[in-house]
Each structure stands twice: as structure tokens, then as C-alpha cells.
N, C-alpha and C positions, 0 to 999 in steps of 0.2 A: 667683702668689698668688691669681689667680682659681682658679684649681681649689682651693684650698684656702676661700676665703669660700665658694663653691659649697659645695665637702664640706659647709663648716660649715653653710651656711645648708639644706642637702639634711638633714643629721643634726639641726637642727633644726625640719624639718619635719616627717621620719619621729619624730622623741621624740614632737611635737605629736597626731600622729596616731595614735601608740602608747597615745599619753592619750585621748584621743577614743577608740580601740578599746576600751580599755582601761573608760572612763565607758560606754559602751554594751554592753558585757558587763555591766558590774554591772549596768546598767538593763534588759535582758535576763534575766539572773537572776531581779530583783526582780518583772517585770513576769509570768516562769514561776509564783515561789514566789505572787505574786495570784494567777494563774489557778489552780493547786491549789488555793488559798483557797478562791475564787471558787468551784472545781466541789464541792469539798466542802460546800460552806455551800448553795449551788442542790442539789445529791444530798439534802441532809439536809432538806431544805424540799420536793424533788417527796417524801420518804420520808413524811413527816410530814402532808403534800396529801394520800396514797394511802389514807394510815392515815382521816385524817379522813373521805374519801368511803367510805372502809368501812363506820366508825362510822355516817355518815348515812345510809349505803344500810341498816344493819342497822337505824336509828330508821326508816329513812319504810316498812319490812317490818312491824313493830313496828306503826308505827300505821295502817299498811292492813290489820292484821289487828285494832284493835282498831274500826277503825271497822266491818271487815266486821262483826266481833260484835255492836255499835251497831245496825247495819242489820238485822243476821236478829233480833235482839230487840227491837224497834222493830218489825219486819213482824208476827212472829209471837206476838208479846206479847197484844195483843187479842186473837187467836183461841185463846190456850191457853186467853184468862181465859171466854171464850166456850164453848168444850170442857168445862169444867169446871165451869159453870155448870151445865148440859145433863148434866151427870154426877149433880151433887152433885141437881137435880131429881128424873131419874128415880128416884134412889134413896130421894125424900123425906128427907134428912138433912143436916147441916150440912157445910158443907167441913172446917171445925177436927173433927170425929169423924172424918171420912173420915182427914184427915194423921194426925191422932194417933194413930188403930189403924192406920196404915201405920208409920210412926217406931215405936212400940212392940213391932210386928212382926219391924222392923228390927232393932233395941237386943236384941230376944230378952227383952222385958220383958213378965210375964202378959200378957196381953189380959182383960178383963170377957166376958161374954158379950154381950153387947151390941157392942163392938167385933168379935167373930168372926165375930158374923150381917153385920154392917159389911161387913168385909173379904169374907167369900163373897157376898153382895150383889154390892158390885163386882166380884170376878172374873167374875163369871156376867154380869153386863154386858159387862164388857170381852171378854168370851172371843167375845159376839154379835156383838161389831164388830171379832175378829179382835186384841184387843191384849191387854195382861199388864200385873199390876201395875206392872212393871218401867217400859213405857212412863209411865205415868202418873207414875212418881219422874223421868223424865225432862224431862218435861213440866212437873211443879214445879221440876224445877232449872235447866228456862230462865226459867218463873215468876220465882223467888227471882232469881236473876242479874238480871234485867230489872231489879227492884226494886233490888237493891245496885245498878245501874248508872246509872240516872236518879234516886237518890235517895241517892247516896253522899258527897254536902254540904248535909248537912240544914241548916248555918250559914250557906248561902249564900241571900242576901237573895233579891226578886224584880226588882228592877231587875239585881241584878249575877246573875242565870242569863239575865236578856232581853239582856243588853250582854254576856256571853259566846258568846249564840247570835247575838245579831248581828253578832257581829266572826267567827264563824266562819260567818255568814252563810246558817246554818239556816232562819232566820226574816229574811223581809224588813224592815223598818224600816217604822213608819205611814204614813209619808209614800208608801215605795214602794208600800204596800199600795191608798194611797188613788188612785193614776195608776191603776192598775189596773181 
């Protein structure tokens, strides 16, 4: 009879343990079908991470080129208006006749007489110092750009352009100015 309570208690041990294999497969399964989860849901977030440092990299390209534009129109802003002073001088004449028999030129619209002596005035200048009408529309159209650029929020007050330059820290703050 002992080998037979043996059997039994051996058969149920092995049941026992069949159960227990049996529980740890399925938790095995369960713990697989997570980690598929798991790597899908981490794959779709490094995807989404990749994506976003795209998008960023193509903003901070974005505004390193518009500050570069900032900067060369910023530098070179006072010397066109300088240039052009020196121009519209020699010529004895107004800047507004100068652009407008240039713009009318342009448009293919009459010219006055007076505008043509204009116009051959300045090339015969320009031609002495080696440039072309052409440079000179160039030169207004960093002109104008400068202007659309530092003046492209005519609504914005003077405290909120001094508190936008100073949070981007253009401009010191009085207090920094005054250690100084």
C-alpha cells in the first residue's frame, strides 16, 4: 500500500506542478505579449523623439538664418542709408525722385524729362564708382527689408519692444547697464 499512497502522493505532486508549469507559461506568455507591447509603444516614441528633433533641428536652421538676416541688416542698414545719402547729394536731388524715376523705369511707365536726366545723372555716377542701377535696387531692397524688419509691429508698445529685447537679451537691463 505504500507504493500505492506514494504513486498517489508522487501523482499528486506532478498534477501540482503541471499546475505551476502550467501558471508560469501563461505568465510567460503574458509577460512576452508586455514586452511586444512594451517595444512597440518605446519604437513609436524613439519614432516620434526622431521626428521631433527633425522638426527642431529644421526651427533652430530656420532661426539661425533669420537672425543671420537680423545681423547683416542691422550691420549694413546704416551704411546703405549713408551710401545713399552721398548719392542722392552729389546728384543735388531728392531720394523720393531718385526711387521713383528708378520704380517707373521699372513698371515700363513714361518717365518726365526730368526723371531721365534723373536716371542718366545717376548712372554716370554710378558707372564712376564701378556699380549699375541694378546695385542700387539692391541696396534699397536691403534698405526696405531692414525697415519691414525692425518695424514689422508698429502695435507693439515701447516697454513691450524693451521687455522683448530684454528677455532675448539684446539689451542689457538699467540696472545691468549702471554696474557697468
Amino acid at each position: 500500500m505504500s507504493t500505492v499512497t506514494d504513486f498517489k502522493q508522487r501523482y499528486a505532486e506532478l498534477k501540482e506542478r503541471v499546475k505551476v508549469l502550467r501558471s508560469l507559461e501563461r505568465k510567460f506568455a503574458n509577460s512576452y505579449e508586455i514586452m511586444e507591447e512594451t517595444l512597440e509603444i518605446t519604437t513609436s516614441y524613439i519614432e516620434q523623439l526622431k521626428y521631433n528633433i527633425e522638426v527642431l533641428g529644421r526651427k533652430v536652421d530656420h532661426l539661425e538664418h533669420l537672425m543671420n538676416g537680423v545681423k547683416f541688416l542691422s550691420t549694413y542698414r546704416d551704411w546703405v542709408n549713408i551710401f545713399i545719402q552721398e548719392i542722392t547729394e552729389r546728384l543735388d536731388r531728392n531720394w523720393e525722385l531718385i526711387t521713383n524715376s528708378l520704380d517707373r523705369r521699372n513698371k515700363e511707365i513714361p518717365l518726365t524729362t526730368r526723371q531721365i536726366n534723373c536716371i542718366k545723372e545717376l548712372e554716370n555716377l554710378l558707372e564712376s564708382i564701378r556699380m549699375t542701377t541694378c546695385d542700387i535696387e539692391l541696396l534699397r531692397n536691403v534698405k526696405d527689408q531692414s525697415n519691414i524688419q525692425f518695424h514689422s509691429d508698429k502695435n507693439l508698445k515701447l516697454d513691450q519692444a524693451a521687455g522683448s529685447l530684454r528677455k532675448e537679451q539684446l539689451i542689457p537691463l538699467q540696472k545691468d547697464r549702471d554696474k557697468d
